[in-house]
PANUGU-495863 format. One record per residue (C-alpha): residue number from 0; residue in one letter; x, y, z. Coordinates in nm, 2 decimals. Example, Ala and Ser with C-alpha at 12.3 -4.5 7.8 and 13.67 -1.06 7.14 Angstrom:
BEGIN
SITE,seq,type,east,north,up
SITE,0,a,1.23,-0.45,0.78
SITE,1,s,1.37,-0.11,0.71
This chain:
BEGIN
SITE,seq,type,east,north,up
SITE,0,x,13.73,11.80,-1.21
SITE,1,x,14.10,11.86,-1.13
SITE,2,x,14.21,12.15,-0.90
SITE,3,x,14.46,12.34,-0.97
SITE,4,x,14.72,12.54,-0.75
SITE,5,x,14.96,12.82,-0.85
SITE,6,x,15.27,12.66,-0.78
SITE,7,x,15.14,12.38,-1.05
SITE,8,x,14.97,12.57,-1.33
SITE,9,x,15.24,12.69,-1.62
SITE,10,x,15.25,13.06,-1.64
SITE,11,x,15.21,13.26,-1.91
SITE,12,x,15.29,13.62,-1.94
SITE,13,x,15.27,13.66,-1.56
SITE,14,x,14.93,13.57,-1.51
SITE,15,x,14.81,13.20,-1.41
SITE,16,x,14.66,12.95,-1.68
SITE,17,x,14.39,12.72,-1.54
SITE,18,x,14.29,12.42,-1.74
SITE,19,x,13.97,12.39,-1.59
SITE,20,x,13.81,12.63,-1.33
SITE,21,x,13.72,12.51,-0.99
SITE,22,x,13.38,12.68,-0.90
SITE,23,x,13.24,12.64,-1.25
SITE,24,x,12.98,12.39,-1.25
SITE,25,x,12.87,12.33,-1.62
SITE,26,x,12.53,12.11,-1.50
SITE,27,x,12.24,12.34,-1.56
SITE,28,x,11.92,12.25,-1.29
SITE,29,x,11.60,12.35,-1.33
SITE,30,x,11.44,12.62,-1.19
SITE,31,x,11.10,12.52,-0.99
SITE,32,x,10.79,12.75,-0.87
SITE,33,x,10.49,12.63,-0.72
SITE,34,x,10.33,12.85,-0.98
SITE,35,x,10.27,12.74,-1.39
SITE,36,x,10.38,12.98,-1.66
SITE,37,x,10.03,13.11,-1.72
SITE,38,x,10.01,13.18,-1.32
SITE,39,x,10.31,13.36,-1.31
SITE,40,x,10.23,13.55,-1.61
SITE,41,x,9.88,13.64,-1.46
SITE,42,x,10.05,13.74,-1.12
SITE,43,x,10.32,13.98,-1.31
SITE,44,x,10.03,14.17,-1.51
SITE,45,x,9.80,14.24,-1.18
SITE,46,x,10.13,14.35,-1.02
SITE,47,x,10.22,14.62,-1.30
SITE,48,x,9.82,14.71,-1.33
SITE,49,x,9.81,14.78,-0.99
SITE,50,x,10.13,14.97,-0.93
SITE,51,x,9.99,15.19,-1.25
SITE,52,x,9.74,15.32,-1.08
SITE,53,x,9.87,15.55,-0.83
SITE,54,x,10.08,15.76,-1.12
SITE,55,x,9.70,15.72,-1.33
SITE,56,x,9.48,15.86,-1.04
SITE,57,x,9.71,16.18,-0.98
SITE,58,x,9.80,16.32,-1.27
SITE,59,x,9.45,16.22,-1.50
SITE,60,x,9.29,16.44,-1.26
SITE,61,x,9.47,16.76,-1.35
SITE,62,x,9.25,16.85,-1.70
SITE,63,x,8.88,16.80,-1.47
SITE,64,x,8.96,17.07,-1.22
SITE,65,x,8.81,17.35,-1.36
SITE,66,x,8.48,17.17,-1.45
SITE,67,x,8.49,17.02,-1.11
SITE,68,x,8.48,17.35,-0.93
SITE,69,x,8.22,17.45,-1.19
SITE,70,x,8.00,17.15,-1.09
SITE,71,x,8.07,17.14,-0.74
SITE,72,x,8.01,17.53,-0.69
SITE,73,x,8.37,17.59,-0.51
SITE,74,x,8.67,17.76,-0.59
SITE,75,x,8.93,17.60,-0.82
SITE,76,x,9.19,17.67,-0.48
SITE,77,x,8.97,17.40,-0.28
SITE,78,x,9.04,17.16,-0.58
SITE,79,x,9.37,17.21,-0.56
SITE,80,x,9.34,17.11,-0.21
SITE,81,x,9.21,16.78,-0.29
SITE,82,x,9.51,16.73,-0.51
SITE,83,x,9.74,16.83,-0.26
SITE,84,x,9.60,16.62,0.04
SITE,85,x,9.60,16.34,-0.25
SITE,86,x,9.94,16.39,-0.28
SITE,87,x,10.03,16.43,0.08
SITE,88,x,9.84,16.08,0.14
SITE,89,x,10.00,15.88,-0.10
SITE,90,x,10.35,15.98,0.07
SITE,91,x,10.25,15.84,0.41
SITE,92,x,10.03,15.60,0.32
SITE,93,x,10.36,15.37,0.22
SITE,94,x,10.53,15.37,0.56
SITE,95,x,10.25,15.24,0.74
SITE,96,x,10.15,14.97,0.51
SITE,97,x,10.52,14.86,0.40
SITE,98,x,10.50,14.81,0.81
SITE,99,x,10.21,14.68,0.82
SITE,100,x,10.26,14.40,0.52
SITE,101,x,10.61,14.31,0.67
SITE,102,x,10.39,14.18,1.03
SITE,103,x,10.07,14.03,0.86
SITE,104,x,10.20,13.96,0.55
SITE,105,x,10.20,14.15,0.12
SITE,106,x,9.90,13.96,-0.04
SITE,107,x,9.60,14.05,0.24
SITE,108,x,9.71,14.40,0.23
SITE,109,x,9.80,14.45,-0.17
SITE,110,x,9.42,14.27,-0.19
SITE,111,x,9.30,14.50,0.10
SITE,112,x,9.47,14.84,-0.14
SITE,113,x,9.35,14.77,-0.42
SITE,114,x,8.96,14.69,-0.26
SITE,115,x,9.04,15.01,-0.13
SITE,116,x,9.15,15.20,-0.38
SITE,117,x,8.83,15.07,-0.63
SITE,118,x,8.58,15.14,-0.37
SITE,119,x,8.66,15.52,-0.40
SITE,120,x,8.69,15.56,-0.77
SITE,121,x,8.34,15.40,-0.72
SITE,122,x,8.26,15.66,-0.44
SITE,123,x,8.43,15.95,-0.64
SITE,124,x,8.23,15.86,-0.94
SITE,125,x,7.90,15.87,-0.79
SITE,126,x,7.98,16.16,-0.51
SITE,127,x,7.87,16.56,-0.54
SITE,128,x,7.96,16.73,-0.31
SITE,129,x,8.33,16.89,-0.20
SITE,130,x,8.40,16.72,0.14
SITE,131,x,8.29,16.45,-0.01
SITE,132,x,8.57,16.49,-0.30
SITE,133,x,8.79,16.55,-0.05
SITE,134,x,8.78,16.31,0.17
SITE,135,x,8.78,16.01,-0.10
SITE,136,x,9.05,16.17,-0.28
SITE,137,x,9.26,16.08,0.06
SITE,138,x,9.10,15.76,0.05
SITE,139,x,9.19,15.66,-0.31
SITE,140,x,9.52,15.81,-0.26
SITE,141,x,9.61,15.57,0.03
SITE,142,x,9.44,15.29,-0.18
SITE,143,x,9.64,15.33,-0.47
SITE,144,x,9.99,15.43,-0.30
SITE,145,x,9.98,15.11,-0.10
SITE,146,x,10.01,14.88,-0.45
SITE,147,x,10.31,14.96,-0.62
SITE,148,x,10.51,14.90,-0.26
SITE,149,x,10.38,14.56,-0.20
């Protein structure tokens, strides 16, 4: 590959002609990962799955308030609460484990989220009573708002 200066290359029009450019390097490398194409494909779904979630858990709740207050014999202002402490959770939660996966590492804590967050859908499923709602609301909020970040 031949280099050439400004003083050397013919001009044209006031602008400089190069035959060939200097940084250009026409060899194409492979890329490598220590991951196959199915794995990568497998780790790229889990990762959009999970970071749906969060977005999925706040605003599919929204239609059930009234028949939750009906159920749980409270007012549909204390449901409201549980969507507002849900909210309020799943906009610290991130701070503290974008800290937290930057000292002990992203995949125990996106694993640790996501246990997290499927351990209270399991709890909210089978709960019936208001503190109860409330408190696993928080608890699936912080599970679910922990995923998309890692």
């Amino acid at each position: 590959m031949r280099t050439v200066t400004a003083d050397q290359a013919p001009q044209t029009a006031g602008s400089l002609e190069l035959a060939e450019s200097p940084t250009r390097n026409t060899n194409t490398e492979a890329v490598y990962s220590t991951f196959s194409k199915s794995s990568k494909q497998w780790i790229s779904f889990a990762a959009s799955s999970a970071a749906m979630f969060s977005g999925l858990s706040s605003f599919i709740y929204y239609p059930a308030v009234s028949p939750l207050a009906e159920s749980l014999d409270t007012s549909t202002g204390l449901i409201n609460l549980t969507i507002t402490s849900y909210l309020i959770v799943s906009g610290l939660v991130p701070s503290i484990i974008g800290d937290l996966a930057d000292r002990t590492g992203r995949r125990p804590l996106y694993l640790l989220t996501l246990a997290v967050y499927f351990a209270a859908n399991i709890g909210l499923a089978l709960q019936n009573s208001y503190p109860a709602l409330f408190v696993l609301r928080m608890v699936q909020s912080a599970g679910s708002s922990g995923s998309p970040l890692l």
